[in-house]
N, C-alpha and C positions, 0 to 999 in steps of 0.2 A: 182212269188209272185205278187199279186194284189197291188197297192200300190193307185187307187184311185179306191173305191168301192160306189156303190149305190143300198141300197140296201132299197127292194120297196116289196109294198103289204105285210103290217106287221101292228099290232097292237101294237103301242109304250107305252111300263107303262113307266111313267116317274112323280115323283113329283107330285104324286098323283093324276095322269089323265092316261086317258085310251084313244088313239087318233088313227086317222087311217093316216097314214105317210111314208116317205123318210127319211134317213140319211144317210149324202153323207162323207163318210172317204176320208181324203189324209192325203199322210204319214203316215196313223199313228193317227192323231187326227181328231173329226170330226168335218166335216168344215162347216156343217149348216144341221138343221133338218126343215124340210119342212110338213104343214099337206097340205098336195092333197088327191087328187080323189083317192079311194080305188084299181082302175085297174089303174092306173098309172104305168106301166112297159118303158115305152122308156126312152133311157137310154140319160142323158146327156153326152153334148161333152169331151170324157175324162175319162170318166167311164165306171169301169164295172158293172150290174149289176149283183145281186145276190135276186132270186125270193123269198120270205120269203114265200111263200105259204098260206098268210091268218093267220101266227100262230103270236105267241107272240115275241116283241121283248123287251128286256129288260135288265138293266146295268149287267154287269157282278158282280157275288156275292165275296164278300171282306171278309174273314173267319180270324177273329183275333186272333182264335186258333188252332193249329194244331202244331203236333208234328208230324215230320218228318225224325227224327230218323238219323239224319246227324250231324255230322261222329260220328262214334264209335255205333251203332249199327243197322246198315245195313242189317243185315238179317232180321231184321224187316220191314222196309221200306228205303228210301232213295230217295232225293228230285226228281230226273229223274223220279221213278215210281209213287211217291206220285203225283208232279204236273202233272201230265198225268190222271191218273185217277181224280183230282181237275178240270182241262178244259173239261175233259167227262160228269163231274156234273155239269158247269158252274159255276165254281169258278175258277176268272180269276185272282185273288192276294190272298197271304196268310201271315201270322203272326206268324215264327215259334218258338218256346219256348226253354229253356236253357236248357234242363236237358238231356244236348249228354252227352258225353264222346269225347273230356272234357267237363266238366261244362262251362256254356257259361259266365265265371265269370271275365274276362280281355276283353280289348279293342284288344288284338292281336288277339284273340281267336275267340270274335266278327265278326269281320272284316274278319277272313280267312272264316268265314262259307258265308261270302259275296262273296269272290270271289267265292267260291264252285257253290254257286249258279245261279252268271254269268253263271257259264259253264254247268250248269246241270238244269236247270230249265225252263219248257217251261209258268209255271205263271209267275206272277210279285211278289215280294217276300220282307219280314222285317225279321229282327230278333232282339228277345228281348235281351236285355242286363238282366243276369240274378242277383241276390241277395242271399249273404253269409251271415253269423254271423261278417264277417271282411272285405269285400270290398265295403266298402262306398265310399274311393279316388277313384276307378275305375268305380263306379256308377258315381260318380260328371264329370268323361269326357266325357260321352254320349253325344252326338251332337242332340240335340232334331230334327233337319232338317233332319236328313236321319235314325233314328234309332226310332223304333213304340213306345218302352218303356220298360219297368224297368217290369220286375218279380218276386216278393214273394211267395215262397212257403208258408204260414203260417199253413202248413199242410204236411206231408210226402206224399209225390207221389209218382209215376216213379221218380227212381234218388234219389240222397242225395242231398237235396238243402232245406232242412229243417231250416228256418231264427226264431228260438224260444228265441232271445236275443232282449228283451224287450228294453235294450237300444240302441241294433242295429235297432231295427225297428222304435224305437224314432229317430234318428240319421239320417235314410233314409227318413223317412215322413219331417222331420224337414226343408231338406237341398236339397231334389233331386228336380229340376225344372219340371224333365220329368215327364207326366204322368207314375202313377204304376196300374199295374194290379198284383192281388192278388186270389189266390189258399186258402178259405177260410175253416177249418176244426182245432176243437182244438186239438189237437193234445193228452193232459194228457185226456180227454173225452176218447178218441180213444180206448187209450189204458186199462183204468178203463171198459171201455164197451167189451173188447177184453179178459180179466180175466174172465170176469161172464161168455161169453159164451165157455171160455176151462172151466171153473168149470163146467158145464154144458153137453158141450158136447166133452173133450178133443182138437182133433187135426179133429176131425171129423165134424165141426162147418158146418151145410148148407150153400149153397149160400142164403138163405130165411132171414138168419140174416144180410146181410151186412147193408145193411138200419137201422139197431137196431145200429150195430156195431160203422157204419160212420153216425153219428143218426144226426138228427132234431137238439138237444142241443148244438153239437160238433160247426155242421155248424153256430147256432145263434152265438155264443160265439165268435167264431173267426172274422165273416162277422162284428158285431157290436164295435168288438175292433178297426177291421178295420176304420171302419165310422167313431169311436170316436176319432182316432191318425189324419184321414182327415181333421176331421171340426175343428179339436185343430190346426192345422196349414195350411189351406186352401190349403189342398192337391190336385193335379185331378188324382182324384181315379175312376178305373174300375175293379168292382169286375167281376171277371170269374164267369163261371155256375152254376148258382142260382139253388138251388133244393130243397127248404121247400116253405110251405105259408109261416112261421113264419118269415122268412127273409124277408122279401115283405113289413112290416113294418118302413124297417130300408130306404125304398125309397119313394119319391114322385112323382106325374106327374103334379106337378103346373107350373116348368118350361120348356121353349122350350128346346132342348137339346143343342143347341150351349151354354145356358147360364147353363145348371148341369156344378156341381165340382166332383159331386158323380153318376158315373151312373155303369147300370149292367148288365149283359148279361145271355142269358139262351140259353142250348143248344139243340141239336134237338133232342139227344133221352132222356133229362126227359121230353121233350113235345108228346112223340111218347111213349115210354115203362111206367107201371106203377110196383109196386113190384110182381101183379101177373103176369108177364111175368117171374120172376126168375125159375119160374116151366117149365118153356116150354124151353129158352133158356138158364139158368145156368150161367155157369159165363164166358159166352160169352157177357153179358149185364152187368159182372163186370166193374160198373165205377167208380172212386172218384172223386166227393161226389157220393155219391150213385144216382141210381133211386130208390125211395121213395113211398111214399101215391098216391093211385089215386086222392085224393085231391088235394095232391100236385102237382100234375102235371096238375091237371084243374085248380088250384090257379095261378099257374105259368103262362097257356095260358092267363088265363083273367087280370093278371097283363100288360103280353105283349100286347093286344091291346088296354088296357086304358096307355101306354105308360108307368107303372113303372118300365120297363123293354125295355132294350135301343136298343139290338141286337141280334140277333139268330147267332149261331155259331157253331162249330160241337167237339174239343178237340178233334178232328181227333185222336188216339194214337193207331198203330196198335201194334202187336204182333201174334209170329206167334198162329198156331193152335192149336202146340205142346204144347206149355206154356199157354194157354186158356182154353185150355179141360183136366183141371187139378184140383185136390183138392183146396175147399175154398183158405187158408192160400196160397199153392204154385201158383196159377195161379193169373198173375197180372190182375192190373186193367188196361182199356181201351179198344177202340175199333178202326176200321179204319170206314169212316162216309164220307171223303169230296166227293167222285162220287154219294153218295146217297141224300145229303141234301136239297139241289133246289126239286129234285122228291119227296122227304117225305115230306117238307112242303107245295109244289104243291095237296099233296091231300087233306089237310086242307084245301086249297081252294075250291077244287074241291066239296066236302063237305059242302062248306057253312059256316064255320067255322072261318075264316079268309076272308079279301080280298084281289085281287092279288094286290092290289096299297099300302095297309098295307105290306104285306109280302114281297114287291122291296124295300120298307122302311129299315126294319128292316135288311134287307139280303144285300141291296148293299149302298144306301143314309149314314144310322145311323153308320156302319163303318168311313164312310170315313169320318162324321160330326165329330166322337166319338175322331178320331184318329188325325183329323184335317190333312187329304190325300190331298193330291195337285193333285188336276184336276182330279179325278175316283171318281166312286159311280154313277154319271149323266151320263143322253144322254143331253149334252149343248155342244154349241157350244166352240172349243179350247181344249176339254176336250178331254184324252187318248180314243181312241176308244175299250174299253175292255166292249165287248157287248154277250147278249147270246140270241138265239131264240130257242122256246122251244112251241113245240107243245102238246097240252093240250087233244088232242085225241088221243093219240097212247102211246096203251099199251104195256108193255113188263115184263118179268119178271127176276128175280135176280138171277144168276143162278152160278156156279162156272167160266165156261169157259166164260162169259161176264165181269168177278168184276177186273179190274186192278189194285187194290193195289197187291205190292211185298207180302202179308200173304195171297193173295188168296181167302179170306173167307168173310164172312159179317154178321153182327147178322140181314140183310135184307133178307138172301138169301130166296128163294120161295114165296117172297112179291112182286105181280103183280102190280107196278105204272101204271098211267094211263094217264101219262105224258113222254114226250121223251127231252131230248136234240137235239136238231139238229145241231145248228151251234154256235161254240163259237171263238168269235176275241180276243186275246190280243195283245193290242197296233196297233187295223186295220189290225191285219194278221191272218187268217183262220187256227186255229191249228187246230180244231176241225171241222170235215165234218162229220154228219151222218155216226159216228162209226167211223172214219180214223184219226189220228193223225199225226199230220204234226211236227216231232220229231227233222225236223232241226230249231224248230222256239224258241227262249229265249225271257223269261221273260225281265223287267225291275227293278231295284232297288228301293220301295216307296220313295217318298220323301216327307214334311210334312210342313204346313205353319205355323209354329210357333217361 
């Protein structure tokens, strides 16, 4: 293992600049970023170096959603093959959600998915404290310093963790210190919209309707309830993946985001898929909240870079193929995302669309600001060395025998990126080498300045 690296001939995004540089890791954290001469390769005393080749270098992406299906159900995914295929995408920490088996609804429960992940995880890794109709006392133990934050379903998803007790959700906004992040969909909408189309079309409903189904009004209705319990008890609220215009309303970009109380997150595939894609990939592009409007999802992007919109993120949620390539009603919702996310938003750059010092923002900075991360999201000085280089000329395309999530599949597959991963560090150690995973290497535990 490399323990003091220098690594040169790279173009550093960092904080909104685009520089040509050195960043020298020891231990682990790095110990000073240098701008020099672009052929700079001699190595100082002490180091190794590591040749970036001319391509990008930039912090590693901070994913605040993702379900990784530990413990209890593991033939879908599980944290070993999820963060494997996460450091293949350049996602060097993740944010995992409550709704295992068991529900992640106790402090013991919590905590043992912590150890789990000691031992199994080559990211850096959180997990949410999740939210009942009845565990408020065990919400109030949450240790705001090591734990990402507080879960609401206000919306039936994957899992039974459906919180529809208006005075539990008073109770929780009232009383929790920690940040909550909320699962926005009304849920009696859902179901009123779920009768018209069996009166309609029985048990035979398209995938063409879920957007009808899991509609526009469901998502306002829940998101603005949200907002209104926030601002009624200066809550800090982060709403999950935003997918209407009409919700875009309920945000502002007056303030810098260290000072939001209310911010929100959109994910990459309602900024990538729009509902005419339901014809082509089915309910393989089954997500909750739905993908929706092409409006919507051009609303969406241009929210995200006039900043009403705080972070890009993936709801990683695999399953297998069996369960996916199945009838409306029987096949669940989600998808597996975190090896593709860095390359699907890289084309938005690549396009014109976005800027690369925008999109290091949103994808590794606005986490760690959002989350209030001790020492990641930057290339500064002190800070964890969890870095990724990523060459912006080399194509490749998505194929079965290349996708490492444990289900195998991808709603990207046959989608030629035009961007590669090459190298990703977590915590200064080389897990990821052009293709090779270094599978003896573990993640870290987030810890949080609050």
């Amino acid at each position: 293992m490399m323990n003091k690296i220098q690594i040169t001939n790279v173009f550093i995004v960092n904080e909104g600049e685009i520089f040509q540089g050195c960043v020298y890791i020891d231990n682990g954290l790095i110990s000073h970023v240098q701008r020099i001469d672009f052929c700079q390769t001699k190595a100082e005393d002490g180091y190794e170096v590591l040749d970036g080749g001319g391509n990008i270098l930039m912090p590693g992406v901070i994913d605040d959603q993702v379900h990784f299906r530990d413990p209890g159900l593991t033939s879908k995914a599980d944290i070993f093959t999820e963060s494997k295929a996460a450091v293949a995408g350049g996602v060097t920490s993740f944010m995992d959600m409550p709704n295992t088996i068991p529900n992640t609804l106790t402090q013991d429960i919590l905590e043992d998915k912590y150890k789990m992940a000691a031992e199994k995880s080559v990211a850096n890794y959180s997990f949410y404290m999740g939210a009942s109709n009845n565990n408020l006392e065990e919400i109030l133990k949450v240790d705001p310093k090591t734990v990402c934050g507080i879960k609401i379903f206000m919306g039936a998803s994957t899992g039974n963790m459906l919180v529809d007790d208006k005075d539990a959700l008073d109770g929780i906004f009232k009383n929790s210190k920690m940040l909550i992040t909320v699962h926005c969909e009304d849920e009696s909408t859902i179901r009123e919209n779920i009768e018209k189309a069996k009166s309609e079309f029985g048990e035979k409903v398209p995938i063409s309707k879920h957007p009808e189904i899991r509609s526009e009004e469901a998502c306002y209705l829940s998101s603005s309830f949200a907002v209104a319990l926030a601002k009624k008890y200066n809550t800090r609220l982060h709403i999950l993946h935003l997918s209407t215009e009409k919700e875009l309303s309920l945000f502002d970009n007056k303030l810098p985001l260290k000072d939001k109380r209310i911010t929100a997150e959109v994910c990459v595939h309602h900024l990538w898929f729009s509902d005419r894609d339901y014809a082509k990939h089915g309910t393989r592009i089954k997500w909750n909240p739905a993908i929706k409007k092409e409006s919507d999802r051009n609303a969406l992007f241009q929210a995200l870079l006039d900043d009403k919109l705080d972070v890009i993120a993936t709801d990683h949620a695999p399953h297998t193929i069996g369960e996916k390539d199945n009838s409306y009603f029987k096949a669940p919702s989600g998808g597996p995302l975190v090896q593709h996310s860095l390359v699907a938003m890289l084309e938005f750059y690549l396009d014109g669309k976005i800027s690369i010092e925008k999109l290091v923002e949103k994808m590794c900075h606005a986490p760690a600001e959002c989350y209030q991360i001790e020492k990641r999201g930057y290339i500064r000085k002190g800070y964890h060395a969890d870095l990724v280089i990523v060459n912006t000329n080399k194509e490749w395309t998505v194929e079965k025998d290349n996708i490492l999530y444990k289900c195998k599949w991808s709603p990207f597959e046959g989608q030629t990126f035009r961007s590669s991963i090459m190298y990703t560090f977590v915590n200064g150690q080389l897990v990821y080498n052009n293709g090779t995973i270094n599978e003896g290497i573990r993640g870290q535990r987030l810890l949080f300045n609050r």
